[in-house]
N, C-alpha and C positions, 0 to 999 in steps of 0.2 A: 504494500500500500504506500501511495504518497502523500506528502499532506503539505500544503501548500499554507504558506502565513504573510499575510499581507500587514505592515505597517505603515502606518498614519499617521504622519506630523502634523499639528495644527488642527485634527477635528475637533478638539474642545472648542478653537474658536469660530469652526464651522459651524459646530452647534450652536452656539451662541447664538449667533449671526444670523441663524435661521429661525430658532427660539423669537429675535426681537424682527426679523422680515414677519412672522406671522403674527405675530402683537401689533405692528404695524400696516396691516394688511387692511383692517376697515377706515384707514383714515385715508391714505393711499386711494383707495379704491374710490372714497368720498370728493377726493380731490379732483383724480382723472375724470370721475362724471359730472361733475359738476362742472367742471371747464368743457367738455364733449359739449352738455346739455346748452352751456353760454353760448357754443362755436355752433349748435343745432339751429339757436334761436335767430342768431344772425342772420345766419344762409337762408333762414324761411321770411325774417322778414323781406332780404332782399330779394325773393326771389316773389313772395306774394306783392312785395312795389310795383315791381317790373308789371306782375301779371293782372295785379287791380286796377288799373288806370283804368277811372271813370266808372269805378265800382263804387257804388251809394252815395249819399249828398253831402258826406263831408270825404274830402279825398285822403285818403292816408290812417282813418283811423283803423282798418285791418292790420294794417300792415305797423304800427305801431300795437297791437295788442299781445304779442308773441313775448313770452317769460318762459326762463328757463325755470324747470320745478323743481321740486327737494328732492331728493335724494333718499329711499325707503328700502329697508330692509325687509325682504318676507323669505325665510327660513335662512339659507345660505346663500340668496341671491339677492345683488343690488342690484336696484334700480329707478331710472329718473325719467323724466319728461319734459315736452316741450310744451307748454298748456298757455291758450288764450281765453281774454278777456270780453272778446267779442261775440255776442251772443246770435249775431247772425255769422257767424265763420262757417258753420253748416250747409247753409244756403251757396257757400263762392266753394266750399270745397265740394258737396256731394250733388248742388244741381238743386232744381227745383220745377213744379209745375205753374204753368200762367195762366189764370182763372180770370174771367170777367167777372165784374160787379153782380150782383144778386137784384135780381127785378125788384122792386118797389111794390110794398103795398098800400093800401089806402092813407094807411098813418104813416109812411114816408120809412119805413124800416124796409131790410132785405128780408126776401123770402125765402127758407130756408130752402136750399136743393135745385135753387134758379141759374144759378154762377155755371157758365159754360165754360169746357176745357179750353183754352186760343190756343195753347203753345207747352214748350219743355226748352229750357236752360239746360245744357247741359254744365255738371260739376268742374271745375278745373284741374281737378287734383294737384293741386301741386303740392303741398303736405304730402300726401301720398307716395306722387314719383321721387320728393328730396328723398324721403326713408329706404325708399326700396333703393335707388343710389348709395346712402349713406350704409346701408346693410353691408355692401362688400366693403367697405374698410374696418369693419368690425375687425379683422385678425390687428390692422396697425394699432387699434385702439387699445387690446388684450397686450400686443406687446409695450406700447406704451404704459400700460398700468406696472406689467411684470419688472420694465427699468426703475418704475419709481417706486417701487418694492425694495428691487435688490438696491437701488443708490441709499435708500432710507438704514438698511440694513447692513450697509458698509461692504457689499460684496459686488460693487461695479466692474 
C-alpha cells in the first residue's frame, strides 16, 4: 500500500479568510445589488424618455418615477427591484383598450354597457425587453459580487 500526505502552509489563514468572506457575504451581496438595482433604474429611465415622448399631459413624469428598491432576503436568496411611482406605468408598459364615451341618459349620466370598443394600444415593453437584455449579464454581475467577497476577505 501507499499513502500519500499532503502538506499545507498557511491554511489557518485560509480558513480564516474564508471564515470572514462568509461573514461578509450578506453585506457584499447588499452592496453589488443595490448599485445593479441604481445602474437598472437608470437604463429604464433613459430608455422609457427616449420611448414616452408625448406620453400623457405632463411630459417626463414616467420616466422620472423609476427607484431603485430594497434589497430583501427570502430564505438564502437576495433580492431587489426596480419599482415605480407611477400608477398608470401599466397602461405604457402592457397596452390598453380605446372605448368610447357611454350614451347618455335622461339625467345626463352614462349608461352602463353603451361604450363601444374604437381601438387597442399596443404595450411598449420596454421594462420588459431592458430585463430580458439585462438577464445575460447576470454571470458578470455573480462575478462581480464573488470579487467583492474575496477583496473584502483579503484573498484578491
Amino acid at each position: 500500500m501507499s499513502c500519500i500526505s499532503l502538506d499545507v502552509e498557511g491554511a489557518k489563514d485560509l480558513i480564516k479568510a474564508l471564515e470572514k468572506a462568509e461573514k461578509r457575504f450578506p453585506a457584499s451581496a447588499e452592496a453589488v445589488l443595490k448599485s445593479e438595482a441604481k445602474n437598472a433604474s437608470k437604463d429604464i429611465k433613459k430608455r422609457t424618455g427616449e420611448e414616452a415622448k408625448g406620453h400623457g399631459k405632463k411630459p417626463g413624469t414616467l420616466k422620472k418615477s423609476f427607484r431603485p428598491g430594497k434589497v430583501m432576503k427570502r430564505g438564502s436568496n437576495y433580492t431587489t427591484a426596480v419599482t415605480t411611482t407611477a400608477p398608470h406605468y401599466h397602461l405604457f408598459e402592457e397596452g390598453l383598450e380605446l372605448y368610447a364615451h357611454n350614451r347618455k341618459n335622461k339625467k345626463g349620466r352614462g349608461k352602463p354597457g353603451t361604450g363601444q370598443k374604437i381601438g387597442h394600444v399596443e404595450g411598449r415593453k420596454t421594462v420588459a425587453r431592458y430585463m430580458a437584455q439585462r438577464s445575460d449579464d447576470s454571470e458578470k454581475i455573480g462575478m462581480r459580487l464573488l470579487d467583492e467577497i474575496l477583496k473584502d476577505a483579503g484573498l484578491e
